[in-house]
C-alpha positions as CSV (number, residue, x, y, z in Angstrom):
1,X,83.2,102.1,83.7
2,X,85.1,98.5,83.8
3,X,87.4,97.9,86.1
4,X,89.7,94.9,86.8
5,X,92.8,93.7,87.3
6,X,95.9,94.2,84.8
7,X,98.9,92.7,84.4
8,X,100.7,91.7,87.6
9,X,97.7,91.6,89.7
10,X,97.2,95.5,89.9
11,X,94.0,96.9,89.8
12,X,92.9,98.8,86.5
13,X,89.8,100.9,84.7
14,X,89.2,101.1,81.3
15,X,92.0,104.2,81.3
16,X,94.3,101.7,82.8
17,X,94.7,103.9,85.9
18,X,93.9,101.9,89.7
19,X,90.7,102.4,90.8
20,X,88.8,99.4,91.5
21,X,88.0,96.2,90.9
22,X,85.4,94.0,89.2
23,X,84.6,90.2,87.9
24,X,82.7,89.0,85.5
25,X,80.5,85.8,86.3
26,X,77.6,84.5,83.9
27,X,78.0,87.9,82.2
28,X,76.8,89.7,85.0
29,X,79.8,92.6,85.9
30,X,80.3,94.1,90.0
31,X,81.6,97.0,90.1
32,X,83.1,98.2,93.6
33,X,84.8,101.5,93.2
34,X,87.6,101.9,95.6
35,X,90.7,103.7,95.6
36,X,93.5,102.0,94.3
37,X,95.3,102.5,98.1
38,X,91.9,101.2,99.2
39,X,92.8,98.0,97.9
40,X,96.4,97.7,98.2
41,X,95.3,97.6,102.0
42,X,93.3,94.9,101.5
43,X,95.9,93.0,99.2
44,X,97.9,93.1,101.9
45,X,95.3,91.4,104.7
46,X,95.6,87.7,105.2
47,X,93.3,84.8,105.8
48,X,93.9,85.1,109.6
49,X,92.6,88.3,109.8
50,X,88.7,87.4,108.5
51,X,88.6,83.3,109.6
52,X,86.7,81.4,112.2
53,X,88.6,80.4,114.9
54,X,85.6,78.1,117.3
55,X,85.0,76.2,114.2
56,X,82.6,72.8,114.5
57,X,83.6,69.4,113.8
58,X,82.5,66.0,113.3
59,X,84.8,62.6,113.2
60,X,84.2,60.6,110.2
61,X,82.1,58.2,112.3
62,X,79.6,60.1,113.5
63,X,75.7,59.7,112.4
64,X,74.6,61.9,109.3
65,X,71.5,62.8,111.8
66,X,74.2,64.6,113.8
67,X,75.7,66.6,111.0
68,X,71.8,67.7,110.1
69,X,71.2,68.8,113.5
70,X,74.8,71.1,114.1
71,X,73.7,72.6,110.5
72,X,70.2,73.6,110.8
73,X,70.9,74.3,114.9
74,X,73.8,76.5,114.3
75,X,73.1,77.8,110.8
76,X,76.3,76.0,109.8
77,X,76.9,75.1,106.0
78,X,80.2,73.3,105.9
79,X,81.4,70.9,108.8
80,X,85.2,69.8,108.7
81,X,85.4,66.2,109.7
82,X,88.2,64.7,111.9
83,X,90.6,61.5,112.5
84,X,89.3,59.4,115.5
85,X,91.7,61.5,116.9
86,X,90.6,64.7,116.7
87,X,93.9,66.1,114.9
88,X,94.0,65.7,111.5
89,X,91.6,67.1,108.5
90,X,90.4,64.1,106.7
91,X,87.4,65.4,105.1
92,X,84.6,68.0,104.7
93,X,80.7,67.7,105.0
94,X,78.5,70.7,103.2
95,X,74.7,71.5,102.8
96,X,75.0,70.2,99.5
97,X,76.2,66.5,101.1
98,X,73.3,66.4,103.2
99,X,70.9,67.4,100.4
100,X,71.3,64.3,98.4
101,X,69.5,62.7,102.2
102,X,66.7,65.6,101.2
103,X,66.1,63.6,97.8
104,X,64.3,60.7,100.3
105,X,61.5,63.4,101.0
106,X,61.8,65.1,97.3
107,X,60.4,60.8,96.6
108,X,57.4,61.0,98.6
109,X,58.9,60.0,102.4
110,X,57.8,62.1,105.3
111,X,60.6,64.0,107.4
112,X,60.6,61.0,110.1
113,X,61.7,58.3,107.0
114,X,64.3,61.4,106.0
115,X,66.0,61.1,109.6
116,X,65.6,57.6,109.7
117,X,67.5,57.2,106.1
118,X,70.4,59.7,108.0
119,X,70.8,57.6,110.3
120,X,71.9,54.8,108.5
121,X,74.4,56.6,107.0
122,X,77.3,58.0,108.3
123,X,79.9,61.5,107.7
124,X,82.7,59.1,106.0
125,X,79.7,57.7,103.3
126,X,78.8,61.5,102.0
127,X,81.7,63.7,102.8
128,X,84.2,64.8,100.4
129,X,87.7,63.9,101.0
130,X,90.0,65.7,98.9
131,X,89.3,69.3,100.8
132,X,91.5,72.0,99.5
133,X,92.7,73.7,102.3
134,X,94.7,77.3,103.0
135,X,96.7,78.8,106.2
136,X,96.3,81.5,108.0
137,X,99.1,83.8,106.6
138,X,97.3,83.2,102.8
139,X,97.0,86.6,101.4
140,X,92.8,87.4,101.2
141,X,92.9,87.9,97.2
142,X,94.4,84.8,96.8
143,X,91.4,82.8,99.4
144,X,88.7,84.9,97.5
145,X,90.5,83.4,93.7
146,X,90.5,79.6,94.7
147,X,87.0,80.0,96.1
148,X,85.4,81.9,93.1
149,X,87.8,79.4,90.9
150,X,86.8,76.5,92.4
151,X,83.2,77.3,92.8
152,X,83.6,75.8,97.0
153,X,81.8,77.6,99.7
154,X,85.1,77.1,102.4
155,X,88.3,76.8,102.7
156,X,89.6,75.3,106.1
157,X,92.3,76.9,107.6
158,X,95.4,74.2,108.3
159,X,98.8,75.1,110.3
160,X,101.9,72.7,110.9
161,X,98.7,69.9,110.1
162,X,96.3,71.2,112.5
163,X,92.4,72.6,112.0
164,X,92.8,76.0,113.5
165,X,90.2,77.7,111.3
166,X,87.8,78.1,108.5
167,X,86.8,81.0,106.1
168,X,83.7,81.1,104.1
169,X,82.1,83.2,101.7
170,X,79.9,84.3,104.5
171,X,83.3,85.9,105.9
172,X,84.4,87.7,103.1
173,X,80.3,89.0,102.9
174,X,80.5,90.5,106.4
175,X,84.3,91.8,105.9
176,X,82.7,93.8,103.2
177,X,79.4,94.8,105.4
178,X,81.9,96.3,107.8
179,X,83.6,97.7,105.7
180,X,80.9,100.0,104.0
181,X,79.6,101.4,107.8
C-alpha cells in the first residue's frame, strides 16, 4: 500500500483515507503505518521538543585541529561556529568540511602531515556561512521537510538571535527509536 500526504498536508493511502505516511527518495518508498491520530500528534510536536540543548561550539578563529578533535572525541558531526563574542551564529562546520583536510592523506600524506595541514587552516576558511537555521516553536514536519529538501544534516536552533539548540537527523532517528519501544 502507498501512503503519503494529500492535499493540505493531511496524510493519505492509496484509498485516500489517513493512515500513514511515506516518501519517495531515489525510488526507494518507506512505509510507516501509523494511525492517522498517530500522526496528528506528532504534527502537532515542535522542534523544542526533540533538539539539543548542551550544544558545542567553536568561534570562527579557532584551529581546524580543534574542530577534528570535538568531532571524532564527541562523535559530533556538525559544529555551529560563533562571533568572538560568543552570541551570534555566524557559521557552521560539518564532517563533510573537514573531509576535504582528509583529501591530504587520500594524496599519499601520513595522518601527522593531515594534522599539520589542519592546523594551518582555520573554522572561518572551511565553514559554511549561510546556515539555514529554525526556532524552537518550528512544527517537527516542517524541520524534517527543509532537511530532507535541503539535503543538510542540522538545522541550529535560533531565538531572539541566540544559539539555544540544534536538531539533527540523528534526533529525529532516536525520536522514532523511542517511539517504537
Amino acid at each position: 500500500m502507498r501512503l503519503g500526504w494529500g492535499e493540505g498536508g493531511q496524510p493519505v493511502n492509496e484509498t485516500g483515507a489517513g493512515r500513514g505516511l511515506s516518501f519517495c527518495r531515489h525510488n526507494r518508498s518507506v512505509v510507516v503505518p501509523w494511525e492517522a491520530e498517530e500522526i496528528e500528534k506528532w504534527k502537532e510536536l515542535r522542534v523544542r521538543s526533540i533538539m539539543t540543548l548542551d550544544v558545542t561550539t567553536l568561534k570562527r578563529n579557532d584551529k581546524l585541529t580543534l574542530a577534528d578533535d570535538i568531532m571524532q572525541l564527541g562523535r559530533i558531526r556538525h559544529l555551529p561556529v560563533l562571533d568572538e563574542e560568543g552570541q551570534q551564529l555566524v557559521g557552521l562546520v560539518t564532517q563533510r568540511d573537514l573531509f576535504r583536510g582528509a583529501l591530504a592523506r587520500a594524496l599519499g600524506y601520513g595522518q601527522h602531515a593531515q594534522r599539520k595541514v589542519l592546523d594551518t587552516l582555520l573554522v572561518k576558511e572551511v565553514m559554511s556561512s549561510e546556515v539555514i537555521t529554525t526556532t524552537p516553536d518550528t512544527p517537527l514536519v516542517e524541520a524534517a521537510r527543509v532537511l530532507l529538501e535541503r539535503k543538510i544534516g542540522c538545522l541550529p536552533v535560533l531565538e531572539g538571535g541566540h544559539l539555544v539548540g540544534i536538531v539533527t537527523e540523528s534526533d529525529f532517528v532516536a525520536m522514532v527509536a523511542r517511539k517504537g519501544q
